[in-house]
N, C-alpha and C positions, 0 to 999 in steps of 0.2 A: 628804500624808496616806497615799497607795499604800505609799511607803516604810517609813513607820510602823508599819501594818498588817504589812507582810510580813517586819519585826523582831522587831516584839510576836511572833509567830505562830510563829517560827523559834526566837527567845530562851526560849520557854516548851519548843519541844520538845528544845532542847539541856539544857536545867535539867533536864526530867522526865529525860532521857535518862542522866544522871548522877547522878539523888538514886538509880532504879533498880540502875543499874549501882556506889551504892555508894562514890564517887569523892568528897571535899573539892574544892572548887572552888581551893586551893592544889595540889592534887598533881596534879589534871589540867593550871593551869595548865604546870607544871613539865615534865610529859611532853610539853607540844606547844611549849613553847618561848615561852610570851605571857606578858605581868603578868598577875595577877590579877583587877587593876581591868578590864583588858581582856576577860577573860573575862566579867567581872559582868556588863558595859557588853554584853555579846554578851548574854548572859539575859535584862536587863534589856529587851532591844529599844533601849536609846538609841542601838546601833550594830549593821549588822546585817554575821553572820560570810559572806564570800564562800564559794564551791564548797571551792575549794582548803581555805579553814580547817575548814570542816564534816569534810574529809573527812580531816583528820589528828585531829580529835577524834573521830568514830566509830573509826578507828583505836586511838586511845588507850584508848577506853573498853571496847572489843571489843565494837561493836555488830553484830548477823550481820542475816541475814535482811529479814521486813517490816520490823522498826525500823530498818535500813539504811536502805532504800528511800524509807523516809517523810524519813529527815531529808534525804537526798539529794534529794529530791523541791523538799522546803520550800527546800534552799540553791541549786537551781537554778530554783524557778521565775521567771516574769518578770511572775505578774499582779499580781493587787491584794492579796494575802496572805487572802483570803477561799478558806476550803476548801468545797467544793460535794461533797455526796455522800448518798448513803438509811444509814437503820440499819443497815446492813451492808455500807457499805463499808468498806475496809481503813484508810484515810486520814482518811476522817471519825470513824471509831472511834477512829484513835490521838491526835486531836486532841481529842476528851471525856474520853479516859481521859488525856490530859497534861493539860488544865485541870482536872479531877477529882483527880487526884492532887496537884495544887498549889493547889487553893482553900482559898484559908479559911473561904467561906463560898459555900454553892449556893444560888439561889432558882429555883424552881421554877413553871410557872404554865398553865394551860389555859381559856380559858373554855367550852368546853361539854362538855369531856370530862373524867376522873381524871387526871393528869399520868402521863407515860410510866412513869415509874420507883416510880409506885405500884399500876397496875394488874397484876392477874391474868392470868393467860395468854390464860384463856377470854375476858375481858373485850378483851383485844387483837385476841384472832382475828376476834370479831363484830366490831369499828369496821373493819378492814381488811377485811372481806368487805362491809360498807358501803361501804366505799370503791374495791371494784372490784378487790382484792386476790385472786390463785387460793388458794383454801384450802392446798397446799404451801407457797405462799412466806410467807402470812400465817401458819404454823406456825413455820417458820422462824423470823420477825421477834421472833415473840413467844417464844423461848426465848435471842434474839441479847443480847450486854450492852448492844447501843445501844436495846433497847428499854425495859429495864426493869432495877433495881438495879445500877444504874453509881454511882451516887452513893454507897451505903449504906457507910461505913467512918468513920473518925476524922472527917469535914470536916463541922458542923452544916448540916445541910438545911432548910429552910422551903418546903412545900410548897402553895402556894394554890390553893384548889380554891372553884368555885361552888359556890353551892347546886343552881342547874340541873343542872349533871355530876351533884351525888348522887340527884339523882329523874331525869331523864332517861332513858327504856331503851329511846326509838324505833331506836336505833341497833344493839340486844342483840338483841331477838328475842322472848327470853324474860326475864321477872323471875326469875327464877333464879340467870343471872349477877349481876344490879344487887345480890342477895341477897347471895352469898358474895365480891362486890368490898366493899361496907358492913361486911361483917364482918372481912376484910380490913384493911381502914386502919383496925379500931378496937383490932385484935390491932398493930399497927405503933405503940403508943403509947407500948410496951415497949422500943424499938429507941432506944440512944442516940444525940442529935444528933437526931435526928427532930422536925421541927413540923409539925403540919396547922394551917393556919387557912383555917376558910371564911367567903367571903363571902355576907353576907344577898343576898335578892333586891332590897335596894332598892339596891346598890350600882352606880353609875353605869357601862357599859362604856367608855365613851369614853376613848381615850386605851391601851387595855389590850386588844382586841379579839384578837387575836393570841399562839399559845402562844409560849413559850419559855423557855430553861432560862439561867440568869445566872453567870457564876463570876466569883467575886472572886478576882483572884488578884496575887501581886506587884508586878508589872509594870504591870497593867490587866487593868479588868473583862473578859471574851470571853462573848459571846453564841453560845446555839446556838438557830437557828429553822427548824423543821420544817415541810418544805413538804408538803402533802398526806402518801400514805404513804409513800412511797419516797424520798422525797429531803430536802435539806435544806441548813443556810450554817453554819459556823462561824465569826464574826469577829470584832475587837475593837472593843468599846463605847466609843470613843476620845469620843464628842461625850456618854456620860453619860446615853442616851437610855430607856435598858432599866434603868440604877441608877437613875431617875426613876421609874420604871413600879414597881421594885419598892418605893420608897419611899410611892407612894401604895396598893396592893395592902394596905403595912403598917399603914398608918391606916385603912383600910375597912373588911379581915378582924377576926374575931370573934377574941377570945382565944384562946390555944391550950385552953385547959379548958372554954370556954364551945363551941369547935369541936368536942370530942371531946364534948359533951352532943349537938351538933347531929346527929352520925355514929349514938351512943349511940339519941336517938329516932327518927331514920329507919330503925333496925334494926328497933326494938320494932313498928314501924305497918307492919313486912313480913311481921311475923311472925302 
């Protein structure tokens, strides 16, 4: 299963690394000397490319800098192919933005707060200063991609949100922000690919308890789960467990039009 992991995880940054960089997956083969198939079978994860191969395809591709790094990192690591890192690491960032850039489908999910990639700045900086975060760096986090609109381009998003997250503001300070976050996600309804559904309060947590963000992607599902504020896992959903999660979220949440009434009255009863 190690092995697995640390294919999916490597096959996904060599693909992102080549739809970027512009390349057919024939004419890279070509330039590094493999079939085709082999290369696929590289992307796909059902085989994973050693040191040596990685680095005659960053080669090819003419990848410099951090995205070096990263892929050299992935072809040489020796753990479990899970990447450990906060919103601003260099690695965990390039591993959201390669499942981002290759999802076909994001889900999205928080239970007591607005999901990362829908909240407001102001809205980030207070949960982080709840959380023990120094006002500098929870500035930072909240302007960084890994906090907020990573996701928002071609790939449909499904974003599930409580109802607790939208009246909850022990965590704000002031109703002010809870004000202009509500107003916020009702302006976001506009933005192609975009779903809100929220769930009633009678909806069970069990089973869901836990944020995290889902991508569907060729290969396999990859999960990213955020631990407190700094840090966090990027892995693949190989046993199906978080495609589960988001499958029951689906039957619970409120329609998307009956969700945007829900956002809709909780503006008007602030006002």
């Amino acid at each position: 299963m190690k092995e697995l992991h640390r294919a999916v995880v490597l096959g996904i940054a060599l693909r992102a690394a080549r739809t970027r960089q512009r390349f057919q997956l024939r004419e890279l083969a070509r330039r590094i000397g493999a079939h085709p198939a082999l290369v696929s079978n590289w992307e796909v994860g059902n085989r994973r490319a050693n040191p040596a191969t990685v680095a005659r395809i960053v080669g090819a591709l003419g990848v410099v800098g951090e995205d070096e790094r990263w892929l050299t990192r992935l072809a040489r690591t020796i753990d479990d192919g899970i990447i450990v890192g906060g919103p601003d690491d260099p690695h965990c960032l390039a591993a959201l933005r390669d499942c981002a850039g290759l999802a076909k489908d994001i889900w999205v999910w928080h239970p007591r707060l607005i999901p990362e990639i829908l909240q407001i700045p102001e809205y980030t900086i207070a949960v982080l200063g709840q959380q023990g975060v120094d006002p500098p760096t929870a500035r930072r986090l909240a302007a960084s991609e890994g906090c907020q609109r990573l996701a928002f381009g071609t790939t449909p998003v499904t974003a599930y949100i409580s109802r607790a997250a939208l009246t909850s503001q022990e965590h704000l300070g002031t109703s002010t922000i809870m004000t202009r976050q509500l107003a916020y996600l009702d302006r976001l309804e506009t933005i192609a690919g975009l779903t809100i559904r929220v769930l009633p309060d009678h909806a069970p947590p069990a089973g869901f308890s836990g944020p995290f963000t889902l991508f569907s992607t060729y290969s396999a599902p990859i999960v990213h789960i955020p631990h407190h504020a700094t840090s966090g896992v990027v892995l693949p959903d190989l046993r199906g467990h978080y495609t589960d999660i988001t499958d029951r979220l689906d039957d619970l949440a409120e329609p998307p039009r009956d969700s945007l009434a829900t956002i809709a009255r909780l503006i008007m009863a602030d006002l």
